[in-house]
N, C-alpha and C positions, 0 to 999 in steps of 0.2 A: 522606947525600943528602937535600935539601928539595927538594919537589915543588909545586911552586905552585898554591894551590886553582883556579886558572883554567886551568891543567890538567888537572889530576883530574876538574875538572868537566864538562868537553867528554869524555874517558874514559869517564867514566860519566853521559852525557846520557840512554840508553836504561835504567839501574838506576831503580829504586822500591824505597821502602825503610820497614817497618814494626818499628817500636820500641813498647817499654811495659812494662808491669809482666808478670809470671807471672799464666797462669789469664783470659787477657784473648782468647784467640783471635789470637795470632798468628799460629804454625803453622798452624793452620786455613785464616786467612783467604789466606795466601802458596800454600798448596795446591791452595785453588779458584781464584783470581786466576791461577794459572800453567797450571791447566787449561780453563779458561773461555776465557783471550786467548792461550794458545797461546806460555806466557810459558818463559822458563828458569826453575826453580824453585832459589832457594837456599836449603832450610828451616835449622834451627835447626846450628850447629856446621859449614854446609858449606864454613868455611875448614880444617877438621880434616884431610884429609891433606896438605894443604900445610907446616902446621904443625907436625902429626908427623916430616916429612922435614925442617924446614930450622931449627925452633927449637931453640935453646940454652939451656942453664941459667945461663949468660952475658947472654945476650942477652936473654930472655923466661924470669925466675924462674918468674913464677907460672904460664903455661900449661906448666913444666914440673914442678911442686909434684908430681904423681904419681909423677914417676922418682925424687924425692928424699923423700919420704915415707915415713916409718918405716913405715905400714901404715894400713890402713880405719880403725882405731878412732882416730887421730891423726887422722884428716880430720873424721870424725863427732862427733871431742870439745874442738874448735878453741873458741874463746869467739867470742860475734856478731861484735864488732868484728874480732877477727882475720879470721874470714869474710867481713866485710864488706868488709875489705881487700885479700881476695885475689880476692875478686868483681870490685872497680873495676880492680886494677891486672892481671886475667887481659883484660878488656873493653880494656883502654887497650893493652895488648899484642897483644891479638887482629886488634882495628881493621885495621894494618899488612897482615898475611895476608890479613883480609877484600878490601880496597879492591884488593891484589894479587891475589886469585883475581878479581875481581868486574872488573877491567878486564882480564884473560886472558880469559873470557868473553864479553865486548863484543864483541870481534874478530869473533863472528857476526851481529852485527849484530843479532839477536833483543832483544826486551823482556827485561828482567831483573828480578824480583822477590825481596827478600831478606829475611828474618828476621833483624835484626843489632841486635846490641848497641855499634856504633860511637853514643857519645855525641851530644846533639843540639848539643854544641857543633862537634864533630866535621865531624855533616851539615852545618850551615849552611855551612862551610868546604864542603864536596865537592857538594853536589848543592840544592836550591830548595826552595821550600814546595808546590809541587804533585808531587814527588816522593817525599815523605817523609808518614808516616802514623805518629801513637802510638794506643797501643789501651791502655787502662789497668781494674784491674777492682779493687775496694777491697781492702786488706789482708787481712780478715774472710776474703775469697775466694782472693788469690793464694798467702797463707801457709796456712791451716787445710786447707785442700784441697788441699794440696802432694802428698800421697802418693797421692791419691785415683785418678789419673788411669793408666791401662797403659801406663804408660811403662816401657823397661826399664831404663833407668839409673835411673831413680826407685826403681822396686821393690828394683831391688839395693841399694841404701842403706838401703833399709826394713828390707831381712834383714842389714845388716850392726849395723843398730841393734837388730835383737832379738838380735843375737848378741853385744851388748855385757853388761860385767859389771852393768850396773846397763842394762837397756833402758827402763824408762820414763824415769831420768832422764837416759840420752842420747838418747831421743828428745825429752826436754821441752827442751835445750837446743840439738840442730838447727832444732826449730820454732821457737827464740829467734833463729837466724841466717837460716833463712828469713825469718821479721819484719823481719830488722833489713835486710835488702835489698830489702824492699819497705814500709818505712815512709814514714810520712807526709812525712819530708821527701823522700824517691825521688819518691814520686806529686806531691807539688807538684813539684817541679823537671823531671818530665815535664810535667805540666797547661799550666805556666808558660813551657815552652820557644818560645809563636810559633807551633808547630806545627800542624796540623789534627789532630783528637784526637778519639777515641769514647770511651766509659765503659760499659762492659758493668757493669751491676747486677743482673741478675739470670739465676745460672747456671741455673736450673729452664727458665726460657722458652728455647725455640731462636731465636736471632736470625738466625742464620747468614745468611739468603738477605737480611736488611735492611741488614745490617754490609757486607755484599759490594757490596751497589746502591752504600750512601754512598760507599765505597773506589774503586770503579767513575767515581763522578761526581767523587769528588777528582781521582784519577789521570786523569782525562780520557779512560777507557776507552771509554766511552760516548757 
C-alpha cells in the first residue's frame, strides 16, 4: 500500500520534526519544546515498541539485526561501511513505524514533537519547511564525544568494547563507524537539504535557552 504525501501530510499537520547529526541537541531541544508548549514528546527510538511488536526479519532486516546477531562483539566489530549501512537502511525501515506511531498519536489533536531520523527527502514528501528543524554539530564533536554522554545504551557498548579481545582496537574502529555516519558528506546533505538548520559549535558554552528561542520562532511557537 502507497499513501500519498498529500495524505500523510494533512495526518501529520500538528508533528514537528527535528533531524541532524549526533551530539547536536536534539533530544534536548524535543524535551524542552514538548514541556514549554505542552507538546506530545516523541524523543529518540519512540517508534520502538511498535516496532518490536510488528517487524520482521522479512520485512525490516536491519531493525531486526539483533535477533539475528551472532552476539555484541559481531555488532562492535562490523567495518564503517557495513555500519554505515545498516545505519541508512535501519532509518529507511524505521521511517514506516515512525510516520505510523506519529499519526496514531495525531488522533489527540495535541502538538507533536519528534526526534526522527525519517530522511529530509522523506520530510519534504510528509510534512513543510516550517515544520521540520536540523540541528547539526561538526564531526570533531558528534563522533569523539560519542561515549562521553550518560546514556545507557551508549555506556553499554563502551563495556562491551573493553570487554573485547583487543579493546583499544575495537574501540578505534567503532569510533571509525561513528565517523563514518556523521562525515562530512552526512553534514553537507543535511546542511544542503532547504531546510532551516542551527550548527551548535561549541559544546562548553550552554545554548540551550538560545537554540530553544530560534526553534520556537521557526515553529511558529511564538
Amino acid at each position: 500500500m502507497n499513501i500519498s504525501s498529500n495524505i500523510l501530510k494533512e495526518c501529520l499537520k500538528n508533528v514537528y520534526f527535528i533531524n541532524g547529526t549526533a551530539y547536536a541537541g536534539k533530544s534536548t531541544m524535543v524535551r524542552m519544546l514538548a514541556r514549554k508548549h505542552n507538546m506530545i514528546e516523541c524523543g529518540e527510538n519512540y517508534h520502538h515498541e511498535l516496532a518490536s511488536k510488528a517487524a520482521t526479519v522479512e520485512a525490516q532486516p536491519n531493525l531486526s539485526y539483533f535477533k539475528t546477531m551472532s552476539g555484541w562483539q559481531e555488532f562492535i566489530n562490523r567495518t564503517p561501511e557495513s555500519y554505515a549501512r545498516w545505519i541508512e537502511g535501519t532509518s529507511q525501515e524505521a521511517a514506516e513505524f515512525e510516520v505510523a506511531e506519529l499519526i496514531r498519536l495525531s488522533a489527540s489533536g495535541k502538538r507533536i514533537i519528534a526526534d526522527t531520523n525519517i530522511s529530509v527527502e522523506s520530510l519534504k514528501e510528509i510534512s513543510d519547511y516550517r515544520r521540520v528543524a536540523i540541528l547539526l554539530s561538526p564531526q570533531s564533536m558528534s563522533a569523539n564525544r560519542f561515549f562521553e554522554r550518560d546514556d545507557a545504551d551508549k555506556q553499554f557498548i563502551l563495556r562491551q568494547i573493553r570487554a573485547a579481545e583487543n579493546p583499544e582496537k575495537t574501540l578505534e574502529n567503532y569510533n571509525a563507524c561513528i565517523a563514518k555516519i556523521n562525515s562530512a558528506e552526512v553534514f553537507g546533505h543535511f546542511k544542503n537539504s532547504g531546510f532551516f538548520t542551527l550548527y551548535r559549535e561549541n559544546a562548553e558554552k550552554d545554548t540551550r535557552e538560545e537554540v530553544l528561542a530560534a526553534l520556537e520562532r521557526h515553529f511558529g511557537l511564538v
